[in-house]
DONU-54685 format. One record per atom (N, C-alpha, C, O, CB): residue in one letter; x, y, z. Coordinates in steps of 0.2 Angstrom, whole numbers, padded with zeros to 4 digits, always signed. Glycine has a CB too. Layout:
REM DONU-54685
AXYZ;...
***
This chain:
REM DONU-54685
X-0060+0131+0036;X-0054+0131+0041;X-0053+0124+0043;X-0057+0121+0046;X-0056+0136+0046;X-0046+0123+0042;X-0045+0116+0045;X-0046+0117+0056;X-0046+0122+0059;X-0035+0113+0042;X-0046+0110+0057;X-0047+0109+0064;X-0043+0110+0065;X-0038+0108+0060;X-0049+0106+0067;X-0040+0112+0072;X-0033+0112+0075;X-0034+0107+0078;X-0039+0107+0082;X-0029+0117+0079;X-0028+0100+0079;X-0028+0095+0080;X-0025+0094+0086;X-0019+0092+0085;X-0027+0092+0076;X-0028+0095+0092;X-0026+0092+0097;X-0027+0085+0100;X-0028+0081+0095;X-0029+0096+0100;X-0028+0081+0108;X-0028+0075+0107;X-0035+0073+0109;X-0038+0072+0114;X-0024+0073+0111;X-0037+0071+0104;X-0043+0066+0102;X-0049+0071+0100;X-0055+0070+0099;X-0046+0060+0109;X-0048+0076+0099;X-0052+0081+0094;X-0054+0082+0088;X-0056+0087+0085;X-0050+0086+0093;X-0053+0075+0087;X-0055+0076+0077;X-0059+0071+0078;X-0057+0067+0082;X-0049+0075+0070;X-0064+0069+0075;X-0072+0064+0076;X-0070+0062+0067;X-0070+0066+0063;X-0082+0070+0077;X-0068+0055+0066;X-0066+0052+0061;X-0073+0051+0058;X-0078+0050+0062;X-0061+0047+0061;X-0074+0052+0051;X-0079+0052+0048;X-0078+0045+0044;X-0072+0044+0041;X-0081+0059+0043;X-0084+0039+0044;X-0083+0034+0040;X-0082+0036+0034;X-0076+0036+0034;X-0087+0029+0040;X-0083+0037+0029;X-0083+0039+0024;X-0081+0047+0020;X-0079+0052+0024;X-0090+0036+0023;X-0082+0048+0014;X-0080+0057+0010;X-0072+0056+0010;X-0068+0052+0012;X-0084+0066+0016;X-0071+0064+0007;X-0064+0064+0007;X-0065+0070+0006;X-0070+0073+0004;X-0060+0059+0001;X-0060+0074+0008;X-0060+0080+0008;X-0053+0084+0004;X-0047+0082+0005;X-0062+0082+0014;X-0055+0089+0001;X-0048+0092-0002;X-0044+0096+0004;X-0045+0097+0009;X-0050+0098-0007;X-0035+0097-0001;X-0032+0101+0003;X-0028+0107+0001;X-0025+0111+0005;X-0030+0098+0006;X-0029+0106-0007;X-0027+0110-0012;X-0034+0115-0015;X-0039+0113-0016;X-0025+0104-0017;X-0033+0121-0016;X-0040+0124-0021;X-0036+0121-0029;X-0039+0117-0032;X-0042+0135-0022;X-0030+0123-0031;X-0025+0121-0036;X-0026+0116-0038;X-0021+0113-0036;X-0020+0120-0035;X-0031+0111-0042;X-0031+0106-0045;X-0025+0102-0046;X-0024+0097-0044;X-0034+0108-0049;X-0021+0105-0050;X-0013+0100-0051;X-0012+0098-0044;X-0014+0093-0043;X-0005+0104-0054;X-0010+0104-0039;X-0009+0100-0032;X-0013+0094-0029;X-0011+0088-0026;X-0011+0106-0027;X-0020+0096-0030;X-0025+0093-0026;X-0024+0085-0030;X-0024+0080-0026;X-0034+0098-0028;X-0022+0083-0037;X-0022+0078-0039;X-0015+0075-0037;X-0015+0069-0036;X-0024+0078-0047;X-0011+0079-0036;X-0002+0075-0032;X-0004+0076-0027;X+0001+0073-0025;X+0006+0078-0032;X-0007+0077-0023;X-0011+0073-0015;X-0012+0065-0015;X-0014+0061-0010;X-0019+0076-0013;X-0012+0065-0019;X-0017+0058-0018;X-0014+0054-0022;X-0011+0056-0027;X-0027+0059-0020;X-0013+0047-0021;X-0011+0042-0024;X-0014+0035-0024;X-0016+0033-0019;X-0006+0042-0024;X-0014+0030-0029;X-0018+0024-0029;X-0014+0020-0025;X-0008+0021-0027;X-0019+0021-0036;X-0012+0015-0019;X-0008+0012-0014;X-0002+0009-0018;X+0004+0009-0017;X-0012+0005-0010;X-0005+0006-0024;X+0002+0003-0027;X+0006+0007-0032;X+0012+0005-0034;X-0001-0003-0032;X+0003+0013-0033;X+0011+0015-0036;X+0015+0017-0032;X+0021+0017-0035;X+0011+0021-0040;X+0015+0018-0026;X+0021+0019-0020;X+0023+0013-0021;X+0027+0012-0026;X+0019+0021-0013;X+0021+0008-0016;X+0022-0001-0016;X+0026-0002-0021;X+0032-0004-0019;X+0016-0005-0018;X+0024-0002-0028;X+0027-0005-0034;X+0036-0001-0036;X+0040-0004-0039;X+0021-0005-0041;X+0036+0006-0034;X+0040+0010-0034;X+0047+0008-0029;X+0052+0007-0031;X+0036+0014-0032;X+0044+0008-0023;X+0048+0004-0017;X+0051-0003-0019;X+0057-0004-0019;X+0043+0003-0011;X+0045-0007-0021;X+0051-0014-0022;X+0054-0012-0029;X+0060-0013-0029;X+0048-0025-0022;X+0053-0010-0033;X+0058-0011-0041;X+0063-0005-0038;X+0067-0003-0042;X+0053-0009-0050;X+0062-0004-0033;X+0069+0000-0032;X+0072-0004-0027;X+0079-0004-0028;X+0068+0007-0029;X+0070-0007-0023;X+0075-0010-0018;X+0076-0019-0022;X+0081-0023-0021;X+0070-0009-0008;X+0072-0020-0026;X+0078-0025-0032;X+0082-0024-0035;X+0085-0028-0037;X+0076-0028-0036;X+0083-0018-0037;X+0088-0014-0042;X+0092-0012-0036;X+0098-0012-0038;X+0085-0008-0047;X+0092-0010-0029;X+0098-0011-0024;X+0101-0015-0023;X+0108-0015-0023;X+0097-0011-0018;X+0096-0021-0023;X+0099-0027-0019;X+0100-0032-0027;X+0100-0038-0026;X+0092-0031-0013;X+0102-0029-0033;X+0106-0033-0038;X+0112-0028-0037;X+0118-0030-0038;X+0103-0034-0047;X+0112-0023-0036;X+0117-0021-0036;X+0122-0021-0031;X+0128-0021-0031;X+0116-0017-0038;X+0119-0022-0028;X+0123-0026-0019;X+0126-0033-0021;X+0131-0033-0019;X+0117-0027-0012;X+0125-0037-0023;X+0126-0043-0026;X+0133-0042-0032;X+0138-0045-0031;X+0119-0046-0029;X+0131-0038-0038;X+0134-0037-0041;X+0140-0036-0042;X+0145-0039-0045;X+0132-0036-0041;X+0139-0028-0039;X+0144-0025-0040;X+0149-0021-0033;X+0153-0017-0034;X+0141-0021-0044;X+0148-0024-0027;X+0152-0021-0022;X+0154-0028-0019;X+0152-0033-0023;X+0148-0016-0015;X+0158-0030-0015;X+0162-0032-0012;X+0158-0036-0007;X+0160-0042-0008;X+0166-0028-0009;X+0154-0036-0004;X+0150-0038+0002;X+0148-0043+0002;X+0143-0043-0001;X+0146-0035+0004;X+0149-0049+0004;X+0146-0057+0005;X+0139-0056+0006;X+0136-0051+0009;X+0149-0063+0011;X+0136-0061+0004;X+0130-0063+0002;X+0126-0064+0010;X+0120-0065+0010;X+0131-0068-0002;X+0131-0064+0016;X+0128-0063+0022;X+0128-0057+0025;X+0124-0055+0029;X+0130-0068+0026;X+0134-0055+0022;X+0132-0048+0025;X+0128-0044+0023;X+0125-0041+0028;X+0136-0045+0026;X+0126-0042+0016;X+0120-0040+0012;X+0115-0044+0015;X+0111-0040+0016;X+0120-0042+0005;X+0112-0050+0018;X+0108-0053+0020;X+0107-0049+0027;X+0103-0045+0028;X+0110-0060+0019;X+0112-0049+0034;X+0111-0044+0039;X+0110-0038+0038;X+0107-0035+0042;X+0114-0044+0043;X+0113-0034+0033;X+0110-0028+0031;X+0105-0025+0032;X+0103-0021+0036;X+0111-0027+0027;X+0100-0029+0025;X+0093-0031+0021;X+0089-0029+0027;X+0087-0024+0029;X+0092-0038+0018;X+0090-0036+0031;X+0087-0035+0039;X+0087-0029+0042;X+0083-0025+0044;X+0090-0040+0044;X+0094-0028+0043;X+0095-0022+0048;X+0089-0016+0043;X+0086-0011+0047;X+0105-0019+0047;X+0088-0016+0040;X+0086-0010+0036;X+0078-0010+0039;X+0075-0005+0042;X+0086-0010+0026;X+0075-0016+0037;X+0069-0018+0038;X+0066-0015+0045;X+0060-0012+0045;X+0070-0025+0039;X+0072-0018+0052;X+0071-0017+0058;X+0072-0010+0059;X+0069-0008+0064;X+0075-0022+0061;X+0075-0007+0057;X+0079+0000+0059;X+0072+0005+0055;X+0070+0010+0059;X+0090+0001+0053;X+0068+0004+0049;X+0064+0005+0046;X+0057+0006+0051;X+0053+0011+0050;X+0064+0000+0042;X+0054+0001+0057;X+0049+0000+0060;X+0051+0004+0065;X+0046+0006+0068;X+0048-0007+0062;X+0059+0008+0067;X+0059+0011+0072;X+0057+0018+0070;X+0052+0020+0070;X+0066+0011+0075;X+0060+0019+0068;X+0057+0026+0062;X+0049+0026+0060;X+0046+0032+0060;X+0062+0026+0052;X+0045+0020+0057;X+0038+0023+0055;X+0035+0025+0064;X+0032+0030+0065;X+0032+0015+0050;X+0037+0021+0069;X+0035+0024+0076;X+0038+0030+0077;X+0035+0033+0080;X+0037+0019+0082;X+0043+0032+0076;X+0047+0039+0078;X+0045+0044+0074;X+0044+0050+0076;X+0055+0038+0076;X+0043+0042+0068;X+0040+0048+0064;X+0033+0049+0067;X+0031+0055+0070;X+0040+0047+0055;X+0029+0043+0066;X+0022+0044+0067;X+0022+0047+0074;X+0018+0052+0075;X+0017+0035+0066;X+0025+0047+0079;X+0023+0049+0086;X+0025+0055+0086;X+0022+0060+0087;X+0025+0046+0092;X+0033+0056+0083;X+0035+0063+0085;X+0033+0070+0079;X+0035+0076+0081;X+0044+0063+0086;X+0029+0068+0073;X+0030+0071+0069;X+0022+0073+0067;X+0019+0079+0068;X+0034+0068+0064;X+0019+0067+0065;X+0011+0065+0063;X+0007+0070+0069;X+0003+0074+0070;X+0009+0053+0064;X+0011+0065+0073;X+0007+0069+0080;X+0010+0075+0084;X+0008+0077+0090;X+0007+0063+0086;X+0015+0078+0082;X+0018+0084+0086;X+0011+0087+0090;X+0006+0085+0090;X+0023+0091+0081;X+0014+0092+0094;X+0009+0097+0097;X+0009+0104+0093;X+0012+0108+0091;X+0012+0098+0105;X+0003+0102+0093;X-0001+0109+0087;X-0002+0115+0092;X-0007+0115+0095;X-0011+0108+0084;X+0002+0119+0095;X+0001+0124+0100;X+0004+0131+0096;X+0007+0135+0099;X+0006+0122+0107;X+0002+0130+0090;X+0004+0135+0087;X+0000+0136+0080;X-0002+0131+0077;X+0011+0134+0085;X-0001+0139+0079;X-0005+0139+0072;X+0000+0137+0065;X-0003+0134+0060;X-0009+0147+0070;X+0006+0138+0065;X+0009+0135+0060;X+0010+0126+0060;X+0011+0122+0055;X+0016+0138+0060;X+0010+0123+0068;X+0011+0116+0068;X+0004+0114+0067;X+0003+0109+0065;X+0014+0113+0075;X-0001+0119+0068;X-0008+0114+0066;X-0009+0112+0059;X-0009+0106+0057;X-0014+0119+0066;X-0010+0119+0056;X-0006+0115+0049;X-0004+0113+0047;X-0007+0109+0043;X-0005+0115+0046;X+0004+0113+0049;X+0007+0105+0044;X+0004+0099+0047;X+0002+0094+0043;X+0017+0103+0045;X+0003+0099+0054;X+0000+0093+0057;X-0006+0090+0053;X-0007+0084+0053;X-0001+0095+0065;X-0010+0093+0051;X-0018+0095+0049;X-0015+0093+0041;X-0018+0088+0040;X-0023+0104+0050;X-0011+0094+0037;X-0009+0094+0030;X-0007+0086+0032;X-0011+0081+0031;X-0003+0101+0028;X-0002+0087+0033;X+0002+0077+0035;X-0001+0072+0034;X-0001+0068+0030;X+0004+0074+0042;X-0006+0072+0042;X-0010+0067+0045;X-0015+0068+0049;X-0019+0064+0049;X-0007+0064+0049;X-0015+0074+0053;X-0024+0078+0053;X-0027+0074+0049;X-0030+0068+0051;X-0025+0087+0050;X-0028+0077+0043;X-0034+0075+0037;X-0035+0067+0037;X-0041+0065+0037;X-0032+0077+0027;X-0030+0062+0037;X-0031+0055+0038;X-0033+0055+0043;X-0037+0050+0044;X-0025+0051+0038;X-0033+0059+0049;X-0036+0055+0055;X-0045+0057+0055;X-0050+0054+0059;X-0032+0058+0063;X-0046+0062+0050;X-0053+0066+0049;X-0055+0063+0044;X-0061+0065+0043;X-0053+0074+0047;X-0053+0058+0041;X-0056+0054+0033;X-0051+0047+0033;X-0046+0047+0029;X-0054+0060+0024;X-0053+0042+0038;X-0048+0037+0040;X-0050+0032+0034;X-0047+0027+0032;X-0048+0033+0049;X-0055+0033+0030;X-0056+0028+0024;X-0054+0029+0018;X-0054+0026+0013;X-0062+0025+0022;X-0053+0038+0018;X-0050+0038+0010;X-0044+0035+0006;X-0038+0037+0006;X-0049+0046+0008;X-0045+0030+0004;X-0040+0027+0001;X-0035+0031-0004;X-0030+0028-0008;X-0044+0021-0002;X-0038+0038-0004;X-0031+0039-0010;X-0028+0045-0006;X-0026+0050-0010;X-0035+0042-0020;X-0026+0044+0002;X-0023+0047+0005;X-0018+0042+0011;X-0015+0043+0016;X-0028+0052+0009;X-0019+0034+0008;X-0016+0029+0012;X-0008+0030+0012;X-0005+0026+0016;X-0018+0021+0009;X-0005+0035+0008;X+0001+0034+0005;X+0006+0041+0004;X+0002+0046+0003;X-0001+0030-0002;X+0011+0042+0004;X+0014+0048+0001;X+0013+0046-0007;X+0012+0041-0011;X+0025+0049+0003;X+0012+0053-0009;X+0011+0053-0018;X+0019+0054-0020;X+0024+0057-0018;X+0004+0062-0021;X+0018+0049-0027;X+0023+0047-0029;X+0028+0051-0031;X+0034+0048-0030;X+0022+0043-0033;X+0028+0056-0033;X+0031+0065-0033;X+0033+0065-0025;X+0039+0068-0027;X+0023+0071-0035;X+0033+0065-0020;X+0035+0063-0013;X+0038+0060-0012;X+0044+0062-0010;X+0033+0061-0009;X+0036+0055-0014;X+0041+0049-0012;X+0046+0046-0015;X+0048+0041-0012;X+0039+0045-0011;X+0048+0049-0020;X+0051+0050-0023;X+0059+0053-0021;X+0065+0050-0021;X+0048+0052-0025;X+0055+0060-0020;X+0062+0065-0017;X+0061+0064-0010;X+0067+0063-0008;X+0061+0074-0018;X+0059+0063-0006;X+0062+0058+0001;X+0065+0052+0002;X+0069+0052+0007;X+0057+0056+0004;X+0063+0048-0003;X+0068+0042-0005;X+0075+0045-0007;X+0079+0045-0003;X+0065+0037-0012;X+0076+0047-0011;X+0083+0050-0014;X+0086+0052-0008;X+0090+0049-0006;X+0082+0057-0019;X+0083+0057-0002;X+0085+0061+0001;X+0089+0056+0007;X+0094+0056+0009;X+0081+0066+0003;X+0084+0052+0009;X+0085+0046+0015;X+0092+0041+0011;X+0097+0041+0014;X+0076+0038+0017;X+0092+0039+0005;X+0097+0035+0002;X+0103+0040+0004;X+0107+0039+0009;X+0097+0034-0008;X+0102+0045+0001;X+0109+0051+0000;X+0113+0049+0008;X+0119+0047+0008;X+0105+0060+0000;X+0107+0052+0013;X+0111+0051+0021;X+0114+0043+0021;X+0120+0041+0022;X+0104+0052+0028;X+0111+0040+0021;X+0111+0031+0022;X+0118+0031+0018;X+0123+0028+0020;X+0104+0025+0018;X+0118+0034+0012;X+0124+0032+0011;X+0130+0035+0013;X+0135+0032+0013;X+0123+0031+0005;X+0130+0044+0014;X+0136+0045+0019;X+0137+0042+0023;X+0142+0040+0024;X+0136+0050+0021;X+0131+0040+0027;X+0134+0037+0034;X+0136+0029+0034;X+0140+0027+0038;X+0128+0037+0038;X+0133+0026+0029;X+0134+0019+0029;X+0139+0018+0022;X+0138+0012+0021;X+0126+0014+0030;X+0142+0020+0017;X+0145+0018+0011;X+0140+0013+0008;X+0134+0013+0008;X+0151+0015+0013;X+0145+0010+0003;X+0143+0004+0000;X+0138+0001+0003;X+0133+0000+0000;X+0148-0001-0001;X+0139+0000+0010;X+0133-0006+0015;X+0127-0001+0011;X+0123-0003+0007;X+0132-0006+0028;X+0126+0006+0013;X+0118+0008+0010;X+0117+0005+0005;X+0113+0009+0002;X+0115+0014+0009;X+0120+0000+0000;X+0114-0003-0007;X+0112-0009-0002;X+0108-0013-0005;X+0120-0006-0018;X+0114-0012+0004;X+0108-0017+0006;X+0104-0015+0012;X+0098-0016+0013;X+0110-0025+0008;X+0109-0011+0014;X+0102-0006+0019;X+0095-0003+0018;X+0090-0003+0021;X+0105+0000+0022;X+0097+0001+0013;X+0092+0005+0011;X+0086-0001+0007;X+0080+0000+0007;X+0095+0012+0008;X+0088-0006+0003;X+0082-0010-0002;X+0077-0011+0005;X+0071-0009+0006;X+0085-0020-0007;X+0081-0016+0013;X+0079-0018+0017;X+0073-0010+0021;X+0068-0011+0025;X+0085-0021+0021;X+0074-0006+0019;X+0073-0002+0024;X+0066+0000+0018;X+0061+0001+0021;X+0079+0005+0027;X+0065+0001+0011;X+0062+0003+0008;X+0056-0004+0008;X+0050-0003+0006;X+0067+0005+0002;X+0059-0012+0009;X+0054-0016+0009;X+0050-0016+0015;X+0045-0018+0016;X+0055-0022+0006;X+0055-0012+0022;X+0050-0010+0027;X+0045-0008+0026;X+0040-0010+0029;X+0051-0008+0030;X+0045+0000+0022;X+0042+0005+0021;X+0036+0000+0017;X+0030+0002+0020;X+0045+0010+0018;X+0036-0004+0013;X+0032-0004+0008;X+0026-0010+0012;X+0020-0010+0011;X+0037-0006+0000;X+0030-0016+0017;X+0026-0018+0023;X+0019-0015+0027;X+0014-0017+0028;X+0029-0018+0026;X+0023-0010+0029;X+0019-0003+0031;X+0015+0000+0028;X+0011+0003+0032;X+0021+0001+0033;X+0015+0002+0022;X+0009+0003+0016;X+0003-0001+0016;X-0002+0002+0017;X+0011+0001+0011;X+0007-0010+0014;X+0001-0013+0014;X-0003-0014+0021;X-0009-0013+0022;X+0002-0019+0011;X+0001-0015+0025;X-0003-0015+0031;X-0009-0009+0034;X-0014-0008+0037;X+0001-0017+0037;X-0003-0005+0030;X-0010+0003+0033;X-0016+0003+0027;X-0021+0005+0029;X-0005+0014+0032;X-0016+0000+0020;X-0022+0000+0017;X-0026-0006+0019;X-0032-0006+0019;X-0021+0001+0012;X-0023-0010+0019;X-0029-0016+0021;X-0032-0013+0027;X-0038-0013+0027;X-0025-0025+0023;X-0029-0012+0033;X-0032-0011+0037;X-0040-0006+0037;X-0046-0007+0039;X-0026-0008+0041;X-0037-0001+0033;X-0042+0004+0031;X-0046+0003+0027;X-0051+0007+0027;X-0040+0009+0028;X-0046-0001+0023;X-0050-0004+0017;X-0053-0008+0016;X-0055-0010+0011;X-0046-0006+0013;X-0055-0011+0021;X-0056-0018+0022;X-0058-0021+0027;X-0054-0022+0032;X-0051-0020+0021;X-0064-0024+0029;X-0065-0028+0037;X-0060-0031+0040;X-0055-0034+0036;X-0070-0033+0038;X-0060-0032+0045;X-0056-0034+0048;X-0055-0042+0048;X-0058-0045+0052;X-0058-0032+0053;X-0049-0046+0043;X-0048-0053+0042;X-0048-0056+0047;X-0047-0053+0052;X-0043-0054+0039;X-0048-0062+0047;X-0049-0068+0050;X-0040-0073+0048;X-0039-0079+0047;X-0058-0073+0046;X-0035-0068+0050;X-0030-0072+0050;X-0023-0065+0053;X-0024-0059+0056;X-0029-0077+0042;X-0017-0066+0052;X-0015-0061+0058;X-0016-0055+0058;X-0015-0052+0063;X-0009-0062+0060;X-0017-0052+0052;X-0019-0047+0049;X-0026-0042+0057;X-0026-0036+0059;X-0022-0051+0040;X-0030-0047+0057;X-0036-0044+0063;X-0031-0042+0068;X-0031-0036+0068;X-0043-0051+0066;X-0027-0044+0072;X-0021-0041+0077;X-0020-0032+0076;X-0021-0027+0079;X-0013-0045+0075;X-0016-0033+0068;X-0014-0025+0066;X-0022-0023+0065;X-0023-0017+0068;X-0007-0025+0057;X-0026-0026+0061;X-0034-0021+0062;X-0036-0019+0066;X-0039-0013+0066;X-0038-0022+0061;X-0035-0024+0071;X-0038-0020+0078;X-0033-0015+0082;X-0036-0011+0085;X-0040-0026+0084;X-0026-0016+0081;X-0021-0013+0086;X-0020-0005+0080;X-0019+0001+0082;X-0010-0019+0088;X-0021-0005+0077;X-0024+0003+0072;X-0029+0005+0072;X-0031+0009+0068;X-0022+0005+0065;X-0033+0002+0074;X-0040+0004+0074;X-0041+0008+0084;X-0044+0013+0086;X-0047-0005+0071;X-0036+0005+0086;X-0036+0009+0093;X-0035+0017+0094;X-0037+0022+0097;X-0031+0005+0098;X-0028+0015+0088;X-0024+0023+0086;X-0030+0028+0086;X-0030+0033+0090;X-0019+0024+0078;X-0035+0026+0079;X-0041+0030+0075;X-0045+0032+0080;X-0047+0038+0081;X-0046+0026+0069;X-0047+0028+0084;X-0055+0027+0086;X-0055+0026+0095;X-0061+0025+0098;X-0058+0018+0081;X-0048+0026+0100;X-0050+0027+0104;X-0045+0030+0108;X-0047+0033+0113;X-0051+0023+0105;X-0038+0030+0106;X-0033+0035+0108;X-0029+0037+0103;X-0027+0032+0100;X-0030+0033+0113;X-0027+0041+0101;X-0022+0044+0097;X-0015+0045+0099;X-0011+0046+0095;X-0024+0050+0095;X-0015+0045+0104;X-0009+0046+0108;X-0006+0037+0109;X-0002+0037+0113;X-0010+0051+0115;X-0008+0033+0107;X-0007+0027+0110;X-0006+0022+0101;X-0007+0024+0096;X-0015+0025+0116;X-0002+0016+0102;X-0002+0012+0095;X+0000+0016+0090;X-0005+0018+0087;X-0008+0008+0091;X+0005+0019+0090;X+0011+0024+0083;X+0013+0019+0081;X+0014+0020+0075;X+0018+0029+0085;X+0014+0012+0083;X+0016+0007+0075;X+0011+0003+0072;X+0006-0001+0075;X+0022+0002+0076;X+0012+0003+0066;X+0007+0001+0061;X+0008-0007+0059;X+0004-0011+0059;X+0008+0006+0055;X+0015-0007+0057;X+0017-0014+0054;X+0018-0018+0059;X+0017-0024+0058;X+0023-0014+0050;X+0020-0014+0064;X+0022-0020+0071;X+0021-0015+0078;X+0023-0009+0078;X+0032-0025+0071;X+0018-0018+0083;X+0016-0013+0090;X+0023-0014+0094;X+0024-0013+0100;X+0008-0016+0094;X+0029-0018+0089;X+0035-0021+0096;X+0037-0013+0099;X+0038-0013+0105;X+0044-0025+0092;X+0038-0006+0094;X+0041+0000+0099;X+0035+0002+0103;X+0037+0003+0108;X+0044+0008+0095;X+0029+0001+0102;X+0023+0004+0107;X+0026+0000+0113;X+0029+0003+0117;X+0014+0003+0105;X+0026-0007+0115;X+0027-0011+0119;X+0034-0008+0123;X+0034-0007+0129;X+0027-0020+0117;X+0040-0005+0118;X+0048-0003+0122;X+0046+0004+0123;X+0051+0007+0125;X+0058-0004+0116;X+0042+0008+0123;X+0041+0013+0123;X+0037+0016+0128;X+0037+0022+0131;X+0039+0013+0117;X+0031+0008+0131;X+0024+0012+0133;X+0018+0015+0131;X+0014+0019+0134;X+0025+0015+0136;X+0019+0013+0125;X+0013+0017+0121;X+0007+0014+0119;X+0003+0017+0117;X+0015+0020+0115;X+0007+0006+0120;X+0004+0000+0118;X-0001+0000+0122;X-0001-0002+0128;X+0007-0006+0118;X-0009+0002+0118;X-0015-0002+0120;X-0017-0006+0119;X-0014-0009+0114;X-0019+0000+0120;X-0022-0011+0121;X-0025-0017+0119;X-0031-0014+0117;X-0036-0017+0115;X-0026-0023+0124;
***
């Protein structure tokens, strides 16, 4: 029986990994190596961003603020999701679960490295689906919005595996190790961003 995850109720274990599938095929699309997401993400958002160059209209500066925009608009969302979603309130036996399926298990096995990531079968059809919107809403601009918002994502990858993976470095990297290692290991309700703590600080969520 999974735990129901309330706040600071789950005792992270250094080490093991635990299943969440009995279904083997499932159990192996859980899990993925960090770089096939990563490598996924930029050969896709280079193949945006030639085609933004290419083939639309749009100067090369405004593809340039786009890119950014995507980046920036990206760090708002890994905080918006991670707080409102990762962490919802389990006051239900169906929100335990998903909550426990998501990000529960990461917070119960913060070193298994082959849970740093959405599995590439995921991320996949989530990518599609975010393009799709981005591009009703933004036209043409989503071929430089979205590369920018996809090399956010892929930022936030590495920084969430190094962090987990790895002692803590001796250059700016130890900042983001230590400001997610607060999330793991001393409040959970506190540091929802990973790549950068700037919405904890506009938010009030920012521990030291």
């Amino acid at each position: 029986m999974e735990p129901t995850i309330t706040k600071n109720k789950v005792r992270p274990k250094n080490n093991g990994t635990k299943p969440l599938f009995e279904n083997p095929i499932l159990e192996r699309l859980s899990r993925t190596h960090i770089s096939v997401p990563i490598t996924i993400y930029l050969v896709t958002s280079t193949f945006f961003c030639w085609y933004a160059f290419a083939y639309t209209d749009m100067s090369a500066a405004w593809i340039g603020f786009l890119f950014l925009a995507g980046i920036t608009v990206f760090t708002l969302v890994e905080y918006a999701v991670h707080r409102g979603v990762f962490h919802m309130e389990t006051n239900t036996p169906a929100k335990a679960k998903i909550q426990y399926t998501f990000h529960g298990i990461h917070h119960e096995y913060p070193k298994d490295k082959t849970r740093l990531a959405m599995p590439p079968a995921a991320a996949i059809f989530v990518g599609a689906a975010l393009f799709a919107v981005m591009f009703l809403l933004l036209g043409e601009a989503s071929y430089a919005f979205f590369p920018g918002f996809l090399v956010g994502y892929s930022g936030y990858l590495f920084v969430h595996f190094i962090v987990h993976a790895y002692a803590p470095p001796k250059n700016i990297f130890k900042w983001l190790w230590i400001n997610h290692s607060v999330h793991h290991y001393k409040d959970h309700d506190k540091n929802y961003g990973v790549s950068s703590p700037v919405w904890d600080y506009v938010f009030g969520t920012y521990m030291k």
